[in-house]
mmCIF file of the N, C-alpha and C atoms, coordinates in Angstrom:
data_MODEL
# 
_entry.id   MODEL 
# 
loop_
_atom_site.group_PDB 
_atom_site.id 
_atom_site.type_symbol 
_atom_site.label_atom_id 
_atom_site.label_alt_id 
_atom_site.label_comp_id 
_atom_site.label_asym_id 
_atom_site.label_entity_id 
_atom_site.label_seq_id 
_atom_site.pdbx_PDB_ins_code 
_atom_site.Cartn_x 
_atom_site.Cartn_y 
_atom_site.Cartn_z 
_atom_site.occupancy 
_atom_site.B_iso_or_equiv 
_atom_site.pdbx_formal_charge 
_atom_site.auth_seq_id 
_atom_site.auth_comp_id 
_atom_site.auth_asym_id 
_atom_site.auth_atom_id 
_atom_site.pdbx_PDB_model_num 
ATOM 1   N N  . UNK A 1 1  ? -202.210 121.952 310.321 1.00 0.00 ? 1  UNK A N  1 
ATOM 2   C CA . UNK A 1 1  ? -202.447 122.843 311.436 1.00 0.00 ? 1  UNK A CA 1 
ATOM 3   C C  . UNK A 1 1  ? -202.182 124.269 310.987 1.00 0.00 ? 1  UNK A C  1 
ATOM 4   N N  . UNK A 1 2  ? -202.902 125.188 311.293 1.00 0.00 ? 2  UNK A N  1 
ATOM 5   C CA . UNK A 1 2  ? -202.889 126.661 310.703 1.00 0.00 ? 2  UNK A CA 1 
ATOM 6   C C  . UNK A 1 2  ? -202.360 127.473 312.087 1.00 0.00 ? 2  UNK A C  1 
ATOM 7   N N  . UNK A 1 3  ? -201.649 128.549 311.660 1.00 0.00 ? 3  UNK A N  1 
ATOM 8   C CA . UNK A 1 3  ? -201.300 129.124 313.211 1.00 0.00 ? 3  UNK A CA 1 
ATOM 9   C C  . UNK A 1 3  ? -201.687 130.317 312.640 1.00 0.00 ? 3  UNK A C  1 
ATOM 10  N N  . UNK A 1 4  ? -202.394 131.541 313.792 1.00 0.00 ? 4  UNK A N  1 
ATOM 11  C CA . UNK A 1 4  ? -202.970 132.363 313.319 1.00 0.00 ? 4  UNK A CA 1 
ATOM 12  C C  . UNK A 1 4  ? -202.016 133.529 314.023 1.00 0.00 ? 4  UNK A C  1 
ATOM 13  N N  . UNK A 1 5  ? -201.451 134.735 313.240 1.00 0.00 ? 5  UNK A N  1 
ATOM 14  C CA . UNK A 1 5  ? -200.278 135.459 313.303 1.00 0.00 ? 5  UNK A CA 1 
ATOM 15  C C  . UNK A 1 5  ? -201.404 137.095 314.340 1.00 0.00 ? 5  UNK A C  1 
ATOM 16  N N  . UNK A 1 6  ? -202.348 136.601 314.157 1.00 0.00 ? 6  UNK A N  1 
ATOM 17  C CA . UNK A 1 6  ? -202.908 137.871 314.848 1.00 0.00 ? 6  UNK A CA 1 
ATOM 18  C C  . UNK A 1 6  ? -203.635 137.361 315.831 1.00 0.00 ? 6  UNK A C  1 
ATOM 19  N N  . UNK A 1 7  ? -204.219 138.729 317.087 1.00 0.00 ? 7  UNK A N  1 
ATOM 20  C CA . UNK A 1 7  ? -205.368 137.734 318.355 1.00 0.00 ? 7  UNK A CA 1 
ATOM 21  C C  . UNK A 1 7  ? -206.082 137.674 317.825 1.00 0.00 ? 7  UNK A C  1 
ATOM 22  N N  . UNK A 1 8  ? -206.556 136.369 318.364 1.00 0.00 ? 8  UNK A N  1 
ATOM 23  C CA . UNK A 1 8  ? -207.559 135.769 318.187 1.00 0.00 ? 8  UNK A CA 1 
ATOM 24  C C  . UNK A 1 8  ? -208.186 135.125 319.230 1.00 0.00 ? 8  UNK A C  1 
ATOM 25  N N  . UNK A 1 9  ? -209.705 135.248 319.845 1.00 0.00 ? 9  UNK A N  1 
ATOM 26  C CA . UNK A 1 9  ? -210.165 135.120 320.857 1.00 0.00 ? 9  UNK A CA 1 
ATOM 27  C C  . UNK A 1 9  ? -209.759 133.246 321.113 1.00 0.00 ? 9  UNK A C  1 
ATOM 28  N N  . UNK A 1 10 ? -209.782 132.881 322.419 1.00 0.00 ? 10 UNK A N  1 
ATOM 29  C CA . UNK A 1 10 ? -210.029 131.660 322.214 1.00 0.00 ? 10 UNK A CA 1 
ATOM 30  C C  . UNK A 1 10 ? -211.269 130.788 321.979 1.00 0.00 ? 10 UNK A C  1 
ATOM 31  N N  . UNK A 1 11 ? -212.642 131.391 322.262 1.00 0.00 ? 11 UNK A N  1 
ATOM 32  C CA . UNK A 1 11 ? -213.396 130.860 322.205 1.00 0.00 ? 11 UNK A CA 1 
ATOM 33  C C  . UNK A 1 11 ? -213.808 130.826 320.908 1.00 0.00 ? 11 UNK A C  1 
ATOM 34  N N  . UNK A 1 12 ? -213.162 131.779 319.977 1.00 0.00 ? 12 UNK A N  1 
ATOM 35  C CA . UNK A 1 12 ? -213.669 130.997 318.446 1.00 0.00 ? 12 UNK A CA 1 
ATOM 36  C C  . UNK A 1 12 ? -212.470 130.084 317.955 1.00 0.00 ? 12 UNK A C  1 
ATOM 37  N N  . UNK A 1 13 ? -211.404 129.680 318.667 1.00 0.00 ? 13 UNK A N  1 
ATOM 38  C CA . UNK A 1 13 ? -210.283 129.063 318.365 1.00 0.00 ? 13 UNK A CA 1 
ATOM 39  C C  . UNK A 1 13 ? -211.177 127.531 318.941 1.00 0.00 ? 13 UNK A C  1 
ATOM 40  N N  . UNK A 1 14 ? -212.067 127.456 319.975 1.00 0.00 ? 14 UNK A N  1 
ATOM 41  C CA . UNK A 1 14 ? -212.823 125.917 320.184 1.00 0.00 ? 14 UNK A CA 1 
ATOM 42  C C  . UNK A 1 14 ? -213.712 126.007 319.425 1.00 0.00 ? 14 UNK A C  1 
ATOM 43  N N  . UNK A 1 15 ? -214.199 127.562 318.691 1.00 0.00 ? 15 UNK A N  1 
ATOM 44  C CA . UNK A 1 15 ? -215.363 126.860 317.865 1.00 0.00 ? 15 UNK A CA 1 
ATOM 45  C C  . UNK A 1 15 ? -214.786 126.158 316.471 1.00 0.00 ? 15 UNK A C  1 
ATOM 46  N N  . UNK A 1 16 ? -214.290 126.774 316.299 1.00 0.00 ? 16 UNK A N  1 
ATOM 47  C CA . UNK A 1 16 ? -213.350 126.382 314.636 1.00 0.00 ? 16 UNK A CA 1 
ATOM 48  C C  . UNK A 1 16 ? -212.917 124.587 315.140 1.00 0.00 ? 16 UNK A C  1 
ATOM 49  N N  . UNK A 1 17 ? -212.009 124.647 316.358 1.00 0.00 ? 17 UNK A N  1 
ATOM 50  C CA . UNK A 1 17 ? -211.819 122.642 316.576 1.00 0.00 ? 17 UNK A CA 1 
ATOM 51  C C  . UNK A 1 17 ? -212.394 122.405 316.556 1.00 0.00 ? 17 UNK A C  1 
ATOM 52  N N  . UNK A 1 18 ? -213.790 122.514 316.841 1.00 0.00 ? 18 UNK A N  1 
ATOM 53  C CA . UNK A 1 18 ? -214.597 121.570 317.903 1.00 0.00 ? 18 UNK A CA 1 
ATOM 54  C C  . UNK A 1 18 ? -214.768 121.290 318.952 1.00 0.00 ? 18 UNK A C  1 
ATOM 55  N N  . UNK A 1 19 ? -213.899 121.792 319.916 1.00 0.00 ? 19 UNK A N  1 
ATOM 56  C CA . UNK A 1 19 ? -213.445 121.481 321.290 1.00 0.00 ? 19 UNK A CA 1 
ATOM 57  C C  . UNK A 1 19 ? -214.299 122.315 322.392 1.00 0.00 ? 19 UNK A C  1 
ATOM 58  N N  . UNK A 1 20 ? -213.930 122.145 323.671 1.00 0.00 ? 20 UNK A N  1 
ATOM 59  C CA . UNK A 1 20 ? -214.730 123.010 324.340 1.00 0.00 ? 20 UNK A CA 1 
ATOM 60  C C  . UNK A 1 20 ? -213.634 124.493 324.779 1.00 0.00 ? 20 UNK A C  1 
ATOM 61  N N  . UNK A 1 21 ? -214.007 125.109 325.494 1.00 0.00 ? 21 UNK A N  1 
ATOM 62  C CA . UNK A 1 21 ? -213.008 126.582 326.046 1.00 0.00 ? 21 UNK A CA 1 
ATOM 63  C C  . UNK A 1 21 ? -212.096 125.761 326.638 1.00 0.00 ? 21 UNK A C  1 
ATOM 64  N N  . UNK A 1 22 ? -212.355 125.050 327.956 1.00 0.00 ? 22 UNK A N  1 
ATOM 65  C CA . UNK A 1 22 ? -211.868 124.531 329.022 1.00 0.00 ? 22 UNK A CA 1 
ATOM 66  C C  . UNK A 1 22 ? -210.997 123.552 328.467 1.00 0.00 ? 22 UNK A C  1 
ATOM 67  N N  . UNK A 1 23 ? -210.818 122.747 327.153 1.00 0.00 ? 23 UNK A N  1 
ATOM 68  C CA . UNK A 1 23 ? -210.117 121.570 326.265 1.00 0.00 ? 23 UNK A CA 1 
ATOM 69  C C  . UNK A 1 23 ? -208.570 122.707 325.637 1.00 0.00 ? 23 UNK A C  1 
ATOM 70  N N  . UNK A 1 24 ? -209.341 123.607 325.047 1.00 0.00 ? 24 UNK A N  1 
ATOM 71  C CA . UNK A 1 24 ? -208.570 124.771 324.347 1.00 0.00 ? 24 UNK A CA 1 
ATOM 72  C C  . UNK A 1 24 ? -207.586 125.070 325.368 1.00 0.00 ? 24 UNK A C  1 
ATOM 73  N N  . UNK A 1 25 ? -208.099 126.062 326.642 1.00 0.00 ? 25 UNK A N  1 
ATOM 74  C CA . UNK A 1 25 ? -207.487 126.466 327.620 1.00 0.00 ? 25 UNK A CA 1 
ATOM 75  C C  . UNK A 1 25 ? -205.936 125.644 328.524 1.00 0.00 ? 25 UNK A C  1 
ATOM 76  N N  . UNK A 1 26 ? -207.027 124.118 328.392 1.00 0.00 ? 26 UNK A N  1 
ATOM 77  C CA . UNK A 1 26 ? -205.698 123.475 328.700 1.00 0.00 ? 26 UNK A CA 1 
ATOM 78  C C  . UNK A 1 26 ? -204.750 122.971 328.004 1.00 0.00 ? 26 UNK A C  1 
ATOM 79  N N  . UNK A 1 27 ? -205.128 122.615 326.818 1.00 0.00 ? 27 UNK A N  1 
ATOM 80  C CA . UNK A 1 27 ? -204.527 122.372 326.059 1.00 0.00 ? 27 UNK A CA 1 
ATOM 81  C C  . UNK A 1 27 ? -202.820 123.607 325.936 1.00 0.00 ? 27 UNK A C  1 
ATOM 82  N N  . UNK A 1 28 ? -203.663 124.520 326.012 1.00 0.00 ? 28 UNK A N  1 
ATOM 83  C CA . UNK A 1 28 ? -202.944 126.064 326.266 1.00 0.00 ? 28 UNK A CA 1 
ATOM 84  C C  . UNK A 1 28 ? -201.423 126.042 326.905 1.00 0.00 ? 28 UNK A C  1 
ATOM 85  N N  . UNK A 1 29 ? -202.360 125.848 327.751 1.00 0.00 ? 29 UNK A N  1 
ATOM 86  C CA . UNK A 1 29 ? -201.717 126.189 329.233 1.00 0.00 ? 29 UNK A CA 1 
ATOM 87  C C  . UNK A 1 29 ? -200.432 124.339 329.506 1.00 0.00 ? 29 UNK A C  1 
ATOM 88  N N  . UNK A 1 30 ? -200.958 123.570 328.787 1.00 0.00 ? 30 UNK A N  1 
ATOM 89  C CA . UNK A 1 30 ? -199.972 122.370 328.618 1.00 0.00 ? 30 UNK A CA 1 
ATOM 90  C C  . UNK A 1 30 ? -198.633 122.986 327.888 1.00 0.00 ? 30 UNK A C  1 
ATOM 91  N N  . UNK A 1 31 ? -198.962 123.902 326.699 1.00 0.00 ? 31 UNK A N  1 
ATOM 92  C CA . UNK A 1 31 ? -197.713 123.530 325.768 1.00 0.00 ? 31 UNK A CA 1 
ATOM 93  C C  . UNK A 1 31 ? -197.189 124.972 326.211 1.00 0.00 ? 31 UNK A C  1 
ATOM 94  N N  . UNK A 1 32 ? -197.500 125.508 327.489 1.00 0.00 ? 32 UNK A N  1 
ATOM 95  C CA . UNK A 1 32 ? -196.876 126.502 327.385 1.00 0.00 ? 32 UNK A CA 1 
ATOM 96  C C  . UNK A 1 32 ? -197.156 127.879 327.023 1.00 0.00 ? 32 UNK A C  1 
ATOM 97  N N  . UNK A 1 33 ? -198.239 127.670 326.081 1.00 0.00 ? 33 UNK A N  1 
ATOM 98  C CA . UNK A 1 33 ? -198.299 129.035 325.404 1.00 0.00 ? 33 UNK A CA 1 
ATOM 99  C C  . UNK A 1 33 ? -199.318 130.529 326.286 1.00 0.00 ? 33 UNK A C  1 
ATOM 100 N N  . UNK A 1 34 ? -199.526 131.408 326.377 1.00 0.00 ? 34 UNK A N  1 
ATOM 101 C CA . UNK A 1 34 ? -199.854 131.958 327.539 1.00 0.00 ? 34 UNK A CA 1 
ATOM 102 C C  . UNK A 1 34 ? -199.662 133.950 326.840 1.00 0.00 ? 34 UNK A C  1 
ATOM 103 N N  . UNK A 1 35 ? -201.040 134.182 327.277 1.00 0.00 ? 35 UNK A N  1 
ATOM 104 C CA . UNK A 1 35 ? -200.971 135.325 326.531 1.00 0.00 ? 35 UNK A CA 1 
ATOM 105 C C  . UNK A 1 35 ? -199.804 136.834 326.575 1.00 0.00 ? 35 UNK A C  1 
ATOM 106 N N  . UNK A 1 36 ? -199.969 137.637 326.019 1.00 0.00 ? 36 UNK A N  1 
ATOM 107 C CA . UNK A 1 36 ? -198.432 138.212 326.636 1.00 0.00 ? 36 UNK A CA 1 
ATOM 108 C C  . UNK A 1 36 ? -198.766 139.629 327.473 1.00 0.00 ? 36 UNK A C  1 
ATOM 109 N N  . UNK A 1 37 ? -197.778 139.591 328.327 1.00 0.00 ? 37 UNK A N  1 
ATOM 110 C CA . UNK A 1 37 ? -197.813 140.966 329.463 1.00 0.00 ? 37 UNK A CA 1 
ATOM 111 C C  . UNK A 1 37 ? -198.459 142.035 328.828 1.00 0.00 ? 37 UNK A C  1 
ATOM 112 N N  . UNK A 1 38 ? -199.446 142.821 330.160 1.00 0.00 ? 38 UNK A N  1 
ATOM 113 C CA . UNK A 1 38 ? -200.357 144.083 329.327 1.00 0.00 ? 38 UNK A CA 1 
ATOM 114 C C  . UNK A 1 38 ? -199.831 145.100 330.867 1.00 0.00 ? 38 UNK A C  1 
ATOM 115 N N  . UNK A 1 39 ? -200.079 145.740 330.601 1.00 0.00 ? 39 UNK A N  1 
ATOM 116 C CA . UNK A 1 39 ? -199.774 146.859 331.953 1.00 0.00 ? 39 UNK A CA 1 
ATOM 117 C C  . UNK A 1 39 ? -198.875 147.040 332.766 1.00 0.00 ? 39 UNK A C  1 
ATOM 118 N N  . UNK A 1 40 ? -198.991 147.206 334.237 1.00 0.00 ? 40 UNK A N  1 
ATOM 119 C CA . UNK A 1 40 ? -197.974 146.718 334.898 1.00 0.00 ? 40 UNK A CA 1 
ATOM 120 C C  . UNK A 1 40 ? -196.939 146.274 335.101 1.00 0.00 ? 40 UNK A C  1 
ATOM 121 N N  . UNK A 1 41 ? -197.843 144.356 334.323 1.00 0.00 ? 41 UNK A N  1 
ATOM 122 C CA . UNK A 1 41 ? -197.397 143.182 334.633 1.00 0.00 ? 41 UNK A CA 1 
ATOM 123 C C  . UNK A 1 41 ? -195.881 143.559 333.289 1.00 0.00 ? 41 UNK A C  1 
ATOM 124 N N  . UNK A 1 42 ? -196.268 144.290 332.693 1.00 0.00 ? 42 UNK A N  1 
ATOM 125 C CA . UNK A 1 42 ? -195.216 144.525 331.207 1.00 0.00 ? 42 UNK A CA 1 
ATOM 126 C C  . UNK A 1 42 ? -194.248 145.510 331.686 1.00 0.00 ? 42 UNK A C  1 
ATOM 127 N N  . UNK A 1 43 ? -194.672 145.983 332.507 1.00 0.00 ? 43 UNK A N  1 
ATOM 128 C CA . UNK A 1 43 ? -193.920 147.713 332.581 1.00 0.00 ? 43 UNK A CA 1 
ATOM 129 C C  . UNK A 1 43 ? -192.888 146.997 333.557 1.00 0.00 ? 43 UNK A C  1 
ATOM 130 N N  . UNK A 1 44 ? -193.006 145.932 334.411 1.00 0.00 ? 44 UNK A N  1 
ATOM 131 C CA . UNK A 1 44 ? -192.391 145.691 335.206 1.00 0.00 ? 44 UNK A CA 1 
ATOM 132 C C  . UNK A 1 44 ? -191.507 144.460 334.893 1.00 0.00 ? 44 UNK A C  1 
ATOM 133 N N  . UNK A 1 45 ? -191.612 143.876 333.665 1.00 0.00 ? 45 UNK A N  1 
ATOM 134 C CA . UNK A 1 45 ? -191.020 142.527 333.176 1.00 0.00 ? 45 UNK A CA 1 
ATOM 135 C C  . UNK A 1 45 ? -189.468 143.337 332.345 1.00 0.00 ? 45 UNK A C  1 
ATOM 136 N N  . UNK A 1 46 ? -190.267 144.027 331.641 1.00 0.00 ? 46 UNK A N  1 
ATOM 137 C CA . UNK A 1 46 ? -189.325 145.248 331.154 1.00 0.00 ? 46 UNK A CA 1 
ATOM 138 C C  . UNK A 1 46 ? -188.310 146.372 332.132 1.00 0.00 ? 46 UNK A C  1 
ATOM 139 N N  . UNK A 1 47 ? -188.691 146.380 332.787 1.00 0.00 ? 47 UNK A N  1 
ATOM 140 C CA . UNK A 1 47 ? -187.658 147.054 334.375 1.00 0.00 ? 47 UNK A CA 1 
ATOM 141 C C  . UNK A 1 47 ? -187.101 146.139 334.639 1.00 0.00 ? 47 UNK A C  1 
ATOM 142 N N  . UNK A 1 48 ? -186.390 145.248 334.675 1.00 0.00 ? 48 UNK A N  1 
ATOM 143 C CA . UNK A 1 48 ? -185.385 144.645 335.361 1.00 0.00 ? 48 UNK A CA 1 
ATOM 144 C C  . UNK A 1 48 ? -183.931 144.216 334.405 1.00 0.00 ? 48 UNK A C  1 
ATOM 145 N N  . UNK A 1 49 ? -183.786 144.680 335.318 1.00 0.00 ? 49 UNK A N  1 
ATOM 146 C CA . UNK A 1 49 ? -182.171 145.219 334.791 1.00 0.00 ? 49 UNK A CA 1 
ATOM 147 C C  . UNK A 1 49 ? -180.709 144.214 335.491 1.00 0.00 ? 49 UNK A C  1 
ATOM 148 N N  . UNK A 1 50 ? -179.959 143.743 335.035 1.00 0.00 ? 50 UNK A N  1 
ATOM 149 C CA . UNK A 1 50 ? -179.181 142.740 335.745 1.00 0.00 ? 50 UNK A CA 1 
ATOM 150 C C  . UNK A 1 50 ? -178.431 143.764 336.983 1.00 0.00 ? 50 UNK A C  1 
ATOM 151 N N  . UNK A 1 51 ? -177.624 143.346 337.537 1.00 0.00 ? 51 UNK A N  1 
ATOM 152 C CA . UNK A 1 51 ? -177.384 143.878 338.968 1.00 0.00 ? 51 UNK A CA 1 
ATOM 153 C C  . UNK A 1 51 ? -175.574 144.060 338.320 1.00 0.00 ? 51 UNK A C  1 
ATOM 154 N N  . UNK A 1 52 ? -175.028 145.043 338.711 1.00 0.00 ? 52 UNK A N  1 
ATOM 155 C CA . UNK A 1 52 ? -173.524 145.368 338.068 1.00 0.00 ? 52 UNK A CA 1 
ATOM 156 C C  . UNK A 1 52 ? -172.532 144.481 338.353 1.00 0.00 ? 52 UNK A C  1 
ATOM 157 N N  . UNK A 1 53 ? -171.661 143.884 337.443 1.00 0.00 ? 53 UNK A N  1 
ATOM 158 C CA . UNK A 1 53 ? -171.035 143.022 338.161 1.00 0.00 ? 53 UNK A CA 1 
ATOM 159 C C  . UNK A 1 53 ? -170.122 143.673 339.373 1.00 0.00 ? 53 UNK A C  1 
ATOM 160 N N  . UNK A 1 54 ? -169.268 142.314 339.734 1.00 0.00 ? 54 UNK A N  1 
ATOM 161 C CA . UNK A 1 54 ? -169.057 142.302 341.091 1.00 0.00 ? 54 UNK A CA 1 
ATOM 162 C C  . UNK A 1 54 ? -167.535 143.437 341.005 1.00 0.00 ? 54 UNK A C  1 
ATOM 163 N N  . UNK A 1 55 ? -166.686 143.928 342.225 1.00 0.00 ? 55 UNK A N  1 
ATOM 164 C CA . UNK A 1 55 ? -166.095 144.800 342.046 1.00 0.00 ? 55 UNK A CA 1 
ATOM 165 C C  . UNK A 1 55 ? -164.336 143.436 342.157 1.00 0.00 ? 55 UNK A C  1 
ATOM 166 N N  . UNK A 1 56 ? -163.247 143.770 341.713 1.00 0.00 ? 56 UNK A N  1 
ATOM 167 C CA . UNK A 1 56 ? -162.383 143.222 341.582 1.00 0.00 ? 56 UNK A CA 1 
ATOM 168 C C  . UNK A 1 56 ? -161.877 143.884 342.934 1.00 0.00 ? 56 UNK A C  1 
ATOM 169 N N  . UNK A 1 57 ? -161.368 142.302 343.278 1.00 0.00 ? 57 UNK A N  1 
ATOM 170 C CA . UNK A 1 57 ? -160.740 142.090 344.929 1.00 0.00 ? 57 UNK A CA 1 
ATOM 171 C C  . UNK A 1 57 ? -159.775 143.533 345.422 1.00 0.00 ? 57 UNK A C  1 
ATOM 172 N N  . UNK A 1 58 ? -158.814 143.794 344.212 1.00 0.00 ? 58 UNK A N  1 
ATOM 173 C CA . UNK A 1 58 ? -157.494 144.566 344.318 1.00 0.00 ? 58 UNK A CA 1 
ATOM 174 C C  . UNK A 1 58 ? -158.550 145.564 344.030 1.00 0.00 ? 58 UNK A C  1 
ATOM 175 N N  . UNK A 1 59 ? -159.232 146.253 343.785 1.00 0.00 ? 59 UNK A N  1 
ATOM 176 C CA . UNK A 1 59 ? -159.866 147.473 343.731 1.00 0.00 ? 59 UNK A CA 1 
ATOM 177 C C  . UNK A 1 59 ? -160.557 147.591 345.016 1.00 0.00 ? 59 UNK A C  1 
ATOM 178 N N  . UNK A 1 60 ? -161.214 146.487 345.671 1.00 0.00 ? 60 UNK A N  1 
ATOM 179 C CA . UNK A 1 60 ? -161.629 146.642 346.746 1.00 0.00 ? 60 UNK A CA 1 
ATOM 180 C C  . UNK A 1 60 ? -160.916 146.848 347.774 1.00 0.00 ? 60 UNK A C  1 
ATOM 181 N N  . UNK A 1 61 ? -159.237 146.645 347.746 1.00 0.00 ? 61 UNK A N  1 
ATOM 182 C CA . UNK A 1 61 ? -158.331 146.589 349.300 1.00 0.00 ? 61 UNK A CA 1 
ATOM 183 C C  . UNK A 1 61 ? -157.868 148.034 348.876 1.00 0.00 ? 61 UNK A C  1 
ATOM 184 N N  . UNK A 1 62 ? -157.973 148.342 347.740 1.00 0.00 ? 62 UNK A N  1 
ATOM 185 C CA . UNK A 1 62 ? -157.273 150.268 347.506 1.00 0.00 ? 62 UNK A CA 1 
ATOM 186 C C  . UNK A 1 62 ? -158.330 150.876 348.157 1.00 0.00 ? 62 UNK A C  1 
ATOM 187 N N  . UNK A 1 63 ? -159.885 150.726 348.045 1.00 0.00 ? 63 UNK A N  1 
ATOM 188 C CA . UNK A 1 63 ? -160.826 152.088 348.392 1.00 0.00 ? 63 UNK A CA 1 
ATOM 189 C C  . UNK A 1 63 ? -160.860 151.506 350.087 1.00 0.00 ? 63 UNK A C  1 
ATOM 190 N N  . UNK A 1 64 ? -160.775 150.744 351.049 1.00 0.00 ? 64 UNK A N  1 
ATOM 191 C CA . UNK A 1 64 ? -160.583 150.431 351.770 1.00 0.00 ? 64 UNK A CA 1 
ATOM 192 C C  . UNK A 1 64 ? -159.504 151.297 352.548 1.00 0.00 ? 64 UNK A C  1 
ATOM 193 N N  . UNK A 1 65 ? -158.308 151.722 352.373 1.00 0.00 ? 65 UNK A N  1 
ATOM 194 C CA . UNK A 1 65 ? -156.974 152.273 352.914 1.00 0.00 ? 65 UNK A CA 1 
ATOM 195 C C  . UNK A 1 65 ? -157.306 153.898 352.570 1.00 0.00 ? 65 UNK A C  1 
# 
């Protein structure tokens, strides 16, 4: 099995098997593999940021008083 390190369309990835798009595609989409974020969908996978942790109890009853 050859894995190809650059894109590569899929429809010459069924011509090279033999297979059809729709065989390729699912095949795809079985093991997971799935092309990677372009725009947006990237700008926004990349924005998220974990949330700060939580504040300690005894710090919370001092700003309280």
């Amino acid at each position: 099995m050859q894995s190809y390190p650059t894109a590569m369309p899929a429809r010459q990835i069924a011509e090279e098997l033999g297979r059809s798009l729709g065989a390729v595609r699912a095949k795809a989409r079985a093991l997971g593999v799935r092309r990677p974020l372009r725009g947006r969908a990237a700008d926004a996978a990349g924005a998220l940021t974990p949330p700060p942790p939580p504040a300690q109890f005894g710090n919370t009853i001092k700003t309280l008083f």
